[in-house]
OpenMM code with the backbone's topology and positions (N, CA, C; nanometers):
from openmm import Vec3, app, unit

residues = "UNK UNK UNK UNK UNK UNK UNK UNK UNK UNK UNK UNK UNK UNK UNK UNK UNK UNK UNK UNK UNK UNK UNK UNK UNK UNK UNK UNK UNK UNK UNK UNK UNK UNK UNK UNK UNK UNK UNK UNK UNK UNK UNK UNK UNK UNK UNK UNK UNK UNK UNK UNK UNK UNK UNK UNK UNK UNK UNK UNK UNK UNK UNK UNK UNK UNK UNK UNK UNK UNK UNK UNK UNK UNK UNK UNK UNK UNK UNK UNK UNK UNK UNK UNK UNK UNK UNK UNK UNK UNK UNK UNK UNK UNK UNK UNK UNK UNK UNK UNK UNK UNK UNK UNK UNK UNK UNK UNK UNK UNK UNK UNK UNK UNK UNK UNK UNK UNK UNK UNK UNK UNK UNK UNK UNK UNK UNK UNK UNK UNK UNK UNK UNK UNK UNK UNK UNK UNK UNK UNK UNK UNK UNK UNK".split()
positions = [
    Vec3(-4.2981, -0.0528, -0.9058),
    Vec3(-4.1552, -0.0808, -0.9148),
    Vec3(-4.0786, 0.0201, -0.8307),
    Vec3(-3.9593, -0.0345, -0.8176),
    Vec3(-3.8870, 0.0442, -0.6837),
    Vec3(-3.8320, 0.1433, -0.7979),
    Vec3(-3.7639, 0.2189, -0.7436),
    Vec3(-3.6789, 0.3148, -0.7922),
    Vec3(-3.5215, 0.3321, -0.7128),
    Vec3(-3.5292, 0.3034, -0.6118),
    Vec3(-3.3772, 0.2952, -0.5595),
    Vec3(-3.4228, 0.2975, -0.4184),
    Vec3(-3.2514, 0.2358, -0.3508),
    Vec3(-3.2972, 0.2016, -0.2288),
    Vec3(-3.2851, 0.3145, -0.1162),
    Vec3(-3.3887, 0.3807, 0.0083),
    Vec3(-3.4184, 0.4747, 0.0245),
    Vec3(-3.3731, 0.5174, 0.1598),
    Vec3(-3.3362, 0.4462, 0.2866),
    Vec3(-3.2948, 0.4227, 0.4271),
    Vec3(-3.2912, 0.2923, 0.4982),
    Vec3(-3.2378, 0.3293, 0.6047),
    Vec3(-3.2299, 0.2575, 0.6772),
    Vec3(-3.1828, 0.2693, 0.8308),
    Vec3(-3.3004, 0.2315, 0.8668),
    Vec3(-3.3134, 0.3027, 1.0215),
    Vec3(-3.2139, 0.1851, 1.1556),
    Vec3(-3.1648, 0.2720, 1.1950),
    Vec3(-3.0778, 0.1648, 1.3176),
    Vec3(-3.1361, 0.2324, 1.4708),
    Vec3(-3.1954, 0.1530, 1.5549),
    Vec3(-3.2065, 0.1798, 1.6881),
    Vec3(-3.0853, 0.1844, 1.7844),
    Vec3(-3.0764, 0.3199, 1.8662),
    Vec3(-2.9352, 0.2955, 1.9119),
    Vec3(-2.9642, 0.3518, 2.0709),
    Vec3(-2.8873, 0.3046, 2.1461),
    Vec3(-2.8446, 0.3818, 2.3150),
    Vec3(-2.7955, 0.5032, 2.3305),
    Vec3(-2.6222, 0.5351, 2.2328),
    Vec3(-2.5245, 0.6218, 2.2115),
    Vec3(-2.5544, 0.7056, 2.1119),
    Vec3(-2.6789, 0.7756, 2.0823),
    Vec3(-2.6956, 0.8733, 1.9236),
    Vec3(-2.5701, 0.8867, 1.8743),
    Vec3(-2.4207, 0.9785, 1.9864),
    Vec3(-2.3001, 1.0545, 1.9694),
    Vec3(-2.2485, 0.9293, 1.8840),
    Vec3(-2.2337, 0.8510, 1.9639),
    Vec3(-2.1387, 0.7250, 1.9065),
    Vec3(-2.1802, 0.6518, 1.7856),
    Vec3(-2.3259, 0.6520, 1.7585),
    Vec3(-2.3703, 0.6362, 1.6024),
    Vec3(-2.3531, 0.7458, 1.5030),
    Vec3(-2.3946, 0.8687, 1.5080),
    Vec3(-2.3644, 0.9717, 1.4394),
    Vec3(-2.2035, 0.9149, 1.4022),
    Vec3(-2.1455, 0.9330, 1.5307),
    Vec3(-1.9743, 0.9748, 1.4597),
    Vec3(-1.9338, 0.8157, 1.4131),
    Vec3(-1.9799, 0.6935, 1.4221),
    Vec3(-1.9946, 0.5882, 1.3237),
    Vec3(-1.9785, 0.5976, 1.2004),
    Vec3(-2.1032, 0.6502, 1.1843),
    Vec3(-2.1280, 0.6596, 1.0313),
    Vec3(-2.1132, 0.7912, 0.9652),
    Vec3(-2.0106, 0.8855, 1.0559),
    Vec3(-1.9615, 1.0193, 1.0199),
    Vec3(-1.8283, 0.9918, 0.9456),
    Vec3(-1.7699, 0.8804, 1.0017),
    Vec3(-1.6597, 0.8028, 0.9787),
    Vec3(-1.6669, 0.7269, 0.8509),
    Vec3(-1.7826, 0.6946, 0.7824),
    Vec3(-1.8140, 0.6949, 0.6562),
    Vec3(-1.8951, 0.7729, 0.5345),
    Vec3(-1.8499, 0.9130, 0.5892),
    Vec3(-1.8573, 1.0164, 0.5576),
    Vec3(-2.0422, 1.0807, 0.5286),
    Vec3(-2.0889, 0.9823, 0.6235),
    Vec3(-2.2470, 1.0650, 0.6207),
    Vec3(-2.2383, 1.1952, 0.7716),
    Vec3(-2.3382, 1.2892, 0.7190),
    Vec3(-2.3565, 1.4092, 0.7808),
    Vec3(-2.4986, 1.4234, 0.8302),
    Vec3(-2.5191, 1.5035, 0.9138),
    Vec3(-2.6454, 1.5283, 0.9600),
    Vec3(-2.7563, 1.6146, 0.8962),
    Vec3(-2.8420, 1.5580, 0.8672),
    Vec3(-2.8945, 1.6396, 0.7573),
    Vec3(-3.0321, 1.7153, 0.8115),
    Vec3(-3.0810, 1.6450, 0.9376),
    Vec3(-3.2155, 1.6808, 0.9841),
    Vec3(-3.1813, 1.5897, 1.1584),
    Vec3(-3.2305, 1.6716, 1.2178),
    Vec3(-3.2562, 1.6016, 1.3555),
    Vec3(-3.3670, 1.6698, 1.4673),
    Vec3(-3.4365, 1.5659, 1.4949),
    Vec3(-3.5931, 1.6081, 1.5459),
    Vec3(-3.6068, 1.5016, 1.6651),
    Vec3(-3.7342, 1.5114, 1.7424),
    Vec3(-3.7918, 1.4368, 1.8261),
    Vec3(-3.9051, 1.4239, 1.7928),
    Vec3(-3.9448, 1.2883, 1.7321),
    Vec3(-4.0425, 1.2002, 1.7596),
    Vec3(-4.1946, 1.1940, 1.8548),
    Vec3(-4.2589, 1.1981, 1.8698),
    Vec3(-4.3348, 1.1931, 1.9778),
    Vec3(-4.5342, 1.1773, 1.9385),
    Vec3(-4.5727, 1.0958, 2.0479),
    Vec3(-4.7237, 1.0441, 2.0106),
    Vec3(-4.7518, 1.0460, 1.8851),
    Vec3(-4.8831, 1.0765, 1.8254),
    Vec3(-4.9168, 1.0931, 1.6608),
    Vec3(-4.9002, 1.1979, 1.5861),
    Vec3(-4.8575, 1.1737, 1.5109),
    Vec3(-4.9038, 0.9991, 1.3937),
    Vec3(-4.8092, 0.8594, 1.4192),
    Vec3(-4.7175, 0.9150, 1.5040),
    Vec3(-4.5492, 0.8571, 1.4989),
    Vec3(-4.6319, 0.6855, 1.5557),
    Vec3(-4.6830, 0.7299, 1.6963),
    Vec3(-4.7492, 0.6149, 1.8252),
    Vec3(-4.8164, 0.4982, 1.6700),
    Vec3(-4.8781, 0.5674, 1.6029),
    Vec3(-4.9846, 0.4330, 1.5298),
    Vec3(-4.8882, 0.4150, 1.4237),
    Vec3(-4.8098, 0.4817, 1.3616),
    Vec3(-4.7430, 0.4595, 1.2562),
    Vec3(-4.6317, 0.3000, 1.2841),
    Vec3(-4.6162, 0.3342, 1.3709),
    Vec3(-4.4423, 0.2518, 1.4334),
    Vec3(-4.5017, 0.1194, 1.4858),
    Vec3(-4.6264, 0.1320, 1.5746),
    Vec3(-4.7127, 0.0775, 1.6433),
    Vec3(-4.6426, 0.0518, 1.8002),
    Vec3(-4.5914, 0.1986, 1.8168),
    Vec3(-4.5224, 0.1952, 1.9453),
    Vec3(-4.5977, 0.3020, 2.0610),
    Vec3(-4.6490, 0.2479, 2.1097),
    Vec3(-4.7584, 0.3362, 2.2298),
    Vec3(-4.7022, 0.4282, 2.3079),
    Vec3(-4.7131, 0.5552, 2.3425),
    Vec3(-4.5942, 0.6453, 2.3950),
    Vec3(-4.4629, 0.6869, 2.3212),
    Vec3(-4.4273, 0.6373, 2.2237),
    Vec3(-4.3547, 0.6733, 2.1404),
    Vec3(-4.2854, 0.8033, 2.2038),
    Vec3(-4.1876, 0.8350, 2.2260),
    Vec3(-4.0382, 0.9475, 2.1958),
    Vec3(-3.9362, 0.9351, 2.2118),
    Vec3(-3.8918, 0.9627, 2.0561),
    Vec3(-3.7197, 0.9245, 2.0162),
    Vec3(-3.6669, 1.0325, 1.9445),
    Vec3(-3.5871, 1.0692, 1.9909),
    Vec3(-3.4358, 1.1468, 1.9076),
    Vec3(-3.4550, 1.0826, 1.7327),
    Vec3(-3.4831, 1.1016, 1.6584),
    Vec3(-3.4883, 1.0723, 1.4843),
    Vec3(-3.3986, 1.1682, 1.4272),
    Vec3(-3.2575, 1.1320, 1.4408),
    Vec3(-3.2095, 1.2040, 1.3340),
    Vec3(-3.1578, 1.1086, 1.2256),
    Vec3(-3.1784, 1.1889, 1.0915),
    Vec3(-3.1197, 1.1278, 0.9575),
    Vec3(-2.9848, 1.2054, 0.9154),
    Vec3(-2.9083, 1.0904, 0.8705),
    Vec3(-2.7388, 1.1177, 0.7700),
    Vec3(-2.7390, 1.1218, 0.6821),
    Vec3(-2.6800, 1.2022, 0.5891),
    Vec3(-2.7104, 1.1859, 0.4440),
    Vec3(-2.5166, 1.1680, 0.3956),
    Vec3(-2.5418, 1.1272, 0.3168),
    Vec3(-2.3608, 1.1563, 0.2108),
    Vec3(-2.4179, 1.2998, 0.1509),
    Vec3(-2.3402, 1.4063, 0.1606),
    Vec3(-2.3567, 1.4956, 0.0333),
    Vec3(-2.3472, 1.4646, -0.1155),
    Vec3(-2.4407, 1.4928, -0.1534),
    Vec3(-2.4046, 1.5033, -0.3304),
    Vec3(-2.4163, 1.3629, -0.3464),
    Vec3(-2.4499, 1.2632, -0.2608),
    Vec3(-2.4633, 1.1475, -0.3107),
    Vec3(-2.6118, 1.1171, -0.4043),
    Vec3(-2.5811, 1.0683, -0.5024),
    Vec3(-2.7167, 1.0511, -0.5888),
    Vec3(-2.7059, 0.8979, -0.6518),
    Vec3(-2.8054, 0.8251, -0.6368),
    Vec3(-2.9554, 0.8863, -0.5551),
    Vec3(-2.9325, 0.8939, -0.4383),
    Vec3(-3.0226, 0.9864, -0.3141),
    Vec3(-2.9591, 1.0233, -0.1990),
    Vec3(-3.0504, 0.8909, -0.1039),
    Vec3(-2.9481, 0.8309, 0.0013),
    Vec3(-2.9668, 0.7258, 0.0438),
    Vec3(-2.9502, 0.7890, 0.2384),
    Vec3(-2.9963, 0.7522, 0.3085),
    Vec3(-2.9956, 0.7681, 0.4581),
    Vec3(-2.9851, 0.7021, 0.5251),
    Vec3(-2.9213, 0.7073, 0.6529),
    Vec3(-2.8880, 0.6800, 0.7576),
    Vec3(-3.0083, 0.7107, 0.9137),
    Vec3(-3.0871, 0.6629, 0.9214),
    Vec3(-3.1655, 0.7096, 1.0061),
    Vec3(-3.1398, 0.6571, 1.1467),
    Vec3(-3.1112, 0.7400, 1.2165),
    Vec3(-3.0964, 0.6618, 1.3401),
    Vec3(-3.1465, 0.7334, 1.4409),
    Vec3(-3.2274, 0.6043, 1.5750),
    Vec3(-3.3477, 0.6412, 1.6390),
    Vec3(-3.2707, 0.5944, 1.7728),
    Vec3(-3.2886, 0.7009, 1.8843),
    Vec3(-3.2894, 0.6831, 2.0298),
    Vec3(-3.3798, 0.7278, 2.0978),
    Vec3(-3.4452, 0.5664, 2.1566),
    Vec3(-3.5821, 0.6127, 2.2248),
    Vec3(-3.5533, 0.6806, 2.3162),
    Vec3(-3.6404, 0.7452, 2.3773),
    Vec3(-3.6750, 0.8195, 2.5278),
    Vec3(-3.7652, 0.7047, 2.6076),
    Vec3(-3.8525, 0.7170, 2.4884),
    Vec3(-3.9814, 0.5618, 2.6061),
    Vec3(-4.0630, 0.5447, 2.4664),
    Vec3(-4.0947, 0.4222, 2.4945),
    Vec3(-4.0645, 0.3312, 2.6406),
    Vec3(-3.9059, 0.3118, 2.5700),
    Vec3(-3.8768, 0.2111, 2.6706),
    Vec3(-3.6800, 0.2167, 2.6510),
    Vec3(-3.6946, 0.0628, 2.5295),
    Vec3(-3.6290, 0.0882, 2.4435),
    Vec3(-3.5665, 0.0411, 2.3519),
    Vec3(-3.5377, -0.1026, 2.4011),
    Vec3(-3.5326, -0.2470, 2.3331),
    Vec3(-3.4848, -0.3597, 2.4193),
    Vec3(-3.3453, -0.4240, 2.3298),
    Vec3(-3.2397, -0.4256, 2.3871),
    Vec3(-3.1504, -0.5161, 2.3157),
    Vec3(-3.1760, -0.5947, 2.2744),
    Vec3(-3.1245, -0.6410, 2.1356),
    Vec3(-3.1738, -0.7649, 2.0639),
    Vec3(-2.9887, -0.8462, 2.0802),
    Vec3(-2.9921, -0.9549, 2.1587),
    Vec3(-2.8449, -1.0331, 2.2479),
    Vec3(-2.8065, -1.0780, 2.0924),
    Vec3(-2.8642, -1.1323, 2.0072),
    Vec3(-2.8524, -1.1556, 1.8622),
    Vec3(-2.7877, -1.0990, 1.7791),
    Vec3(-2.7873, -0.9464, 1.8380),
    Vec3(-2.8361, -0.8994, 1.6702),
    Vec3(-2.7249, -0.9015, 1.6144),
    Vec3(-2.5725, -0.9077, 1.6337),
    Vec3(-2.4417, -0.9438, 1.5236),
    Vec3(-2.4299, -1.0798, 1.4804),
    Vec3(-2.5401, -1.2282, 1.5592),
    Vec3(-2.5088, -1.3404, 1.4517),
    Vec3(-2.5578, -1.3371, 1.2951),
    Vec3(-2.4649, -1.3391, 1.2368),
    Vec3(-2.5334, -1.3952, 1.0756),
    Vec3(-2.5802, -1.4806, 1.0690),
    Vec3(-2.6409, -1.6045, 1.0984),
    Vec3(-2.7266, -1.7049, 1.1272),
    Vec3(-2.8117, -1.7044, 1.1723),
    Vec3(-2.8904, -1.5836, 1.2098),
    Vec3(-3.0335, -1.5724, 1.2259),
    Vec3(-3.1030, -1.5249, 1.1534),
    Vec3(-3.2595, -1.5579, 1.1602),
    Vec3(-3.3217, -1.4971, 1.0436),
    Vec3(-3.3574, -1.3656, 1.0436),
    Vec3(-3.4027, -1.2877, 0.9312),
    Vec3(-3.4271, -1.1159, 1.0024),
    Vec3(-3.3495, -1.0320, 0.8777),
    Vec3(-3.3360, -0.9851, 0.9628),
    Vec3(-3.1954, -0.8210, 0.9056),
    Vec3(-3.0806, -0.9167, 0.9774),
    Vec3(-3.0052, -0.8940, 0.7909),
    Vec3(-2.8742, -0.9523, 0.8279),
    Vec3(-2.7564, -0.8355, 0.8124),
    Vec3(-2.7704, -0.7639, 0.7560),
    Vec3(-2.6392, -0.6791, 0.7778),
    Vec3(-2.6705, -0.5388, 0.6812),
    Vec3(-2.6229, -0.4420, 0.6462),
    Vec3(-2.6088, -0.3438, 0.5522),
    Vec3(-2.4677, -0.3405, 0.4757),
    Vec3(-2.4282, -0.3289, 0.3475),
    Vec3(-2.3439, -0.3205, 0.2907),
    Vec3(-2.3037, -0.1881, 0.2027),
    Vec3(-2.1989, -0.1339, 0.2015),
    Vec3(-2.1613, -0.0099, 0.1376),
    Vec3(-2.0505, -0.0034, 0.0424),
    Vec3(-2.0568, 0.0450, -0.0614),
    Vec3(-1.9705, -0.0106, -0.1909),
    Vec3(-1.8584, 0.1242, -0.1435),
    Vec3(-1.7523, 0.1108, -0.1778),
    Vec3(-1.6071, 0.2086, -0.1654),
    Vec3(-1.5234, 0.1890, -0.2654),
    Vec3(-1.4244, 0.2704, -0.2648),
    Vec3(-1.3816, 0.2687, -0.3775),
    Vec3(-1.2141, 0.1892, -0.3407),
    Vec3(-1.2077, 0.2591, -0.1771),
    Vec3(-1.0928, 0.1816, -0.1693),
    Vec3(-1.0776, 0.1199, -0.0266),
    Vec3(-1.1404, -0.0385, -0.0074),
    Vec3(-1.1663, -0.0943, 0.0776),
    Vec3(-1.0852, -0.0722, 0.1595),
    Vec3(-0.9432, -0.0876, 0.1481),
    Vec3(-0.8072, -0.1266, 0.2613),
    Vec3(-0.7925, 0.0117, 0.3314),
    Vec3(-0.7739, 0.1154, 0.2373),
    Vec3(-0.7651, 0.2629, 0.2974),
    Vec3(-0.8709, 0.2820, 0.4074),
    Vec3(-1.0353, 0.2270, 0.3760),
    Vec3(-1.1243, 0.2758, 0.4406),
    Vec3(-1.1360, 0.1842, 0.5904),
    Vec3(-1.1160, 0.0900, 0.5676),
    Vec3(-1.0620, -0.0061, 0.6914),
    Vec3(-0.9588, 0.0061, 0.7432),
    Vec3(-0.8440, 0.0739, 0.7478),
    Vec3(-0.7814, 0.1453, 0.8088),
    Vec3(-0.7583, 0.2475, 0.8806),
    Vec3(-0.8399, 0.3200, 0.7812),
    Vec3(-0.8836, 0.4384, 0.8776),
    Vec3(-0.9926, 0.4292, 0.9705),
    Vec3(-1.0624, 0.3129, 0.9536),
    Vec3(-1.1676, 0.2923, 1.0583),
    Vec3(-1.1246, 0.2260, 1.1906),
    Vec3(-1.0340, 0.1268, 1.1839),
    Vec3(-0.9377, 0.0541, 1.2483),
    Vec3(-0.8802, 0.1728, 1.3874),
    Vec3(-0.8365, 0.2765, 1.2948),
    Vec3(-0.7263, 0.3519, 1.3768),
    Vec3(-0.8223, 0.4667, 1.4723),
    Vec3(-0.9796, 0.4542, 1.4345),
    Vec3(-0.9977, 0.5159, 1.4918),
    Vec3(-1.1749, 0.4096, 1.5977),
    Vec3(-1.0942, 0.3220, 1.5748),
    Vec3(-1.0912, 0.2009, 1.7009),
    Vec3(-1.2322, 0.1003, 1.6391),
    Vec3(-1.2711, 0.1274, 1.5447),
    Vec3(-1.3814, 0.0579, 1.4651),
    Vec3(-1.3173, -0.1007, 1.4903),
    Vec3(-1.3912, -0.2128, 1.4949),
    Vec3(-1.3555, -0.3462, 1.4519),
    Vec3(-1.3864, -0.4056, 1.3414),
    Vec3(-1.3186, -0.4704, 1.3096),
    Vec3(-1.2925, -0.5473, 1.1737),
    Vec3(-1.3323, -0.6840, 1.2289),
    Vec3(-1.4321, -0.7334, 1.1844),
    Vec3(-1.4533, -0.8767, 1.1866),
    Vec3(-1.4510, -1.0117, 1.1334),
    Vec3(-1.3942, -0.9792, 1.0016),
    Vec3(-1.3515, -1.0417, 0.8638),
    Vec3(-1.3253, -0.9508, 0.7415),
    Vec3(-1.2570, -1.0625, 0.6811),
    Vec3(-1.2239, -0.9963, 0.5461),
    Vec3(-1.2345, -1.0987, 0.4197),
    Vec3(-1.2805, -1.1187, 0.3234),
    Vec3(-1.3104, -1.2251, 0.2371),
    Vec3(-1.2549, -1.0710, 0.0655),
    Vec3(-1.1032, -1.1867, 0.0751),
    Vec3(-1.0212, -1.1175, -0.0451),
    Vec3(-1.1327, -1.1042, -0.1908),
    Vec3(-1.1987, -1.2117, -0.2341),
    Vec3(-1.2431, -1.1967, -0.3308),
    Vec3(-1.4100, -1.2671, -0.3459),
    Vec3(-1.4649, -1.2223, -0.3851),
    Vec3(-1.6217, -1.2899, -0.3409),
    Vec3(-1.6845, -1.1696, -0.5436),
    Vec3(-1.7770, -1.2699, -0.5773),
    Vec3(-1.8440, -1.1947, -0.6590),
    Vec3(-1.7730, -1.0843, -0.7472),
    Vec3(-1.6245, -1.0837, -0.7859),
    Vec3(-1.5516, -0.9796, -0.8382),
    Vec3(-1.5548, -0.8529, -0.7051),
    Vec3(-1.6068, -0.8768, -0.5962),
    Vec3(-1.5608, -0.7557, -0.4597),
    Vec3(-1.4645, -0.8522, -0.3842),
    Vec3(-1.3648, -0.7275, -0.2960),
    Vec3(-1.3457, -0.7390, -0.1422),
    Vec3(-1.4442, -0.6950, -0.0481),
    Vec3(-1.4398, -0.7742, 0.0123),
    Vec3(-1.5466, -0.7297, 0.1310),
    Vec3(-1.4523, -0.7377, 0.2727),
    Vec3(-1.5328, -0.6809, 0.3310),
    Vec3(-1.4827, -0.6139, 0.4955),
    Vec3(-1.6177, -0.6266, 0.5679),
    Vec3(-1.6610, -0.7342, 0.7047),
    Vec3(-1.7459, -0.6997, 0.7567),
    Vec3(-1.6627, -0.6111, 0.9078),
    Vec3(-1.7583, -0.5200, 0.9739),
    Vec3(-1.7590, -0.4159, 1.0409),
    Vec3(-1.8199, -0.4336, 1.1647),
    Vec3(-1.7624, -0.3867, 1.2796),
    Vec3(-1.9208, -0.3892, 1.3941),
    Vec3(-1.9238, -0.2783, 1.4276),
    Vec3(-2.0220, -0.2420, 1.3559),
    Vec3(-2.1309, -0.0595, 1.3883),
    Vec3(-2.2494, -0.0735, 1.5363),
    Vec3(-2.2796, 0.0317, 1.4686),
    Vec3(-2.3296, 0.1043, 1.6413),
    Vec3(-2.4733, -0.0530, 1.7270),
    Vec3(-2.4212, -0.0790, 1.8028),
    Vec3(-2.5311, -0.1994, 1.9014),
    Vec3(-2.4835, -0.2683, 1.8357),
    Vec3(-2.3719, -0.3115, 1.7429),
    Vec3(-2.3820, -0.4870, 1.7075),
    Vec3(-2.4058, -0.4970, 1.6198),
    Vec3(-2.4386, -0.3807, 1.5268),
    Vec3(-2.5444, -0.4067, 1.4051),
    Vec3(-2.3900, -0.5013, 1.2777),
    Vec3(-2.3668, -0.5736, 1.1772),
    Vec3(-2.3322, -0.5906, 1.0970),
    Vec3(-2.2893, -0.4559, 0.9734),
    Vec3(-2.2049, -0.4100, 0.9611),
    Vec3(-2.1957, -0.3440, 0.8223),
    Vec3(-2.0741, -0.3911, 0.7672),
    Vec3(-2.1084, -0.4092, 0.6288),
    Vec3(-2.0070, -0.4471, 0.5329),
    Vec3(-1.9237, -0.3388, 0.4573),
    Vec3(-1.8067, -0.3557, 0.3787),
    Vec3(-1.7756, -0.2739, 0.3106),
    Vec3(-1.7508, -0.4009, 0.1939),
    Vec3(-1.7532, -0.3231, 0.0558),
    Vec3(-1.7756, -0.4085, -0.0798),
    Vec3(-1.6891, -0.2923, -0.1632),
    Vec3(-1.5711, -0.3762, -0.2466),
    Vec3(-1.4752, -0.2745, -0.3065),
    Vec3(-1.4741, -0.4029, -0.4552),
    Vec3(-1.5638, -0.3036, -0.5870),
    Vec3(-1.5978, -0.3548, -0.6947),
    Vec3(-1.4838, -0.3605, -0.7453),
    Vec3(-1.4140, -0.4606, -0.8185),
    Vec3(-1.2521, -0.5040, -0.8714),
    Vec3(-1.2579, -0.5408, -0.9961),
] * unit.nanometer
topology = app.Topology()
chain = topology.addChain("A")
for resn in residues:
    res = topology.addResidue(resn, chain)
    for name in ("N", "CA", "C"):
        topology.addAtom(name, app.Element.getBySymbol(name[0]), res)
């Protein structure tokens, strides 16, 4: 049985511009390293393997949840032209609960984040979807 949910790794071009992404939702740098051959090469099942691996943490957040985000060196990383439709199959998005949706989309707004919808009431939440670092989908979810 699980115990809680533990990371989640995003492949990126811009490390700077992901870091300060999700700095903007108040995760911090908690560890940052380079990657390289084994164990990493058989683990990943990526041959030549080296990437920038740094992880974000929230402080004091419990249980502590991460932000992992990976910029290859090599081989080079391939855009996925997809990866913001919700209609494909796969990884569809990440979602993050707040306390105060409108404030936090505002301040993301102003500091040039996009807003891609907003759905007032769904499941007793507001939700806010987001476009984070490559395209990726992130939500915001404000429990009401």
């Amino acid at each position: 049985m699980i115990t809680h949910f533990d990371h989640v790794t995003v492949a990126v071009r811009d490390l700077d511009a992901a870091i300060r992404f999700f700095g903007l939702l108040g995760f911090e740098v908690d560890k940052s390293v380079v990657i390289a051959g084994e164990p990493f090469a058989t683990y990943m099942g990526v041959p030549d393997i080296e990437a920038d691996h740094v992880t974000l943490a929230v402080p004091g957040m419990t249980p502590r949840f991460e932000m992992q985000i990976l910029r290859y060196r090599a081989p080079r990383a391939q855009l996925d032209p997809v990866i913001s439709r919700l209609d494909k199959l796969g990884f569809n998005h990440i979602c993050f609960a707040v306390d105060d949706a409108q404030a936090t989309v505002d301040r993301l707004k102003a500091e040039g984040v996009e807003v891609r919808a907003e759905l007032t009431a769904f499941h007793n939440r507001r939700l806010f979807f987001l476009t984070g670092p490559e395209g990726i989908t992130v939500e915001l979810a404000q429990w009401q």
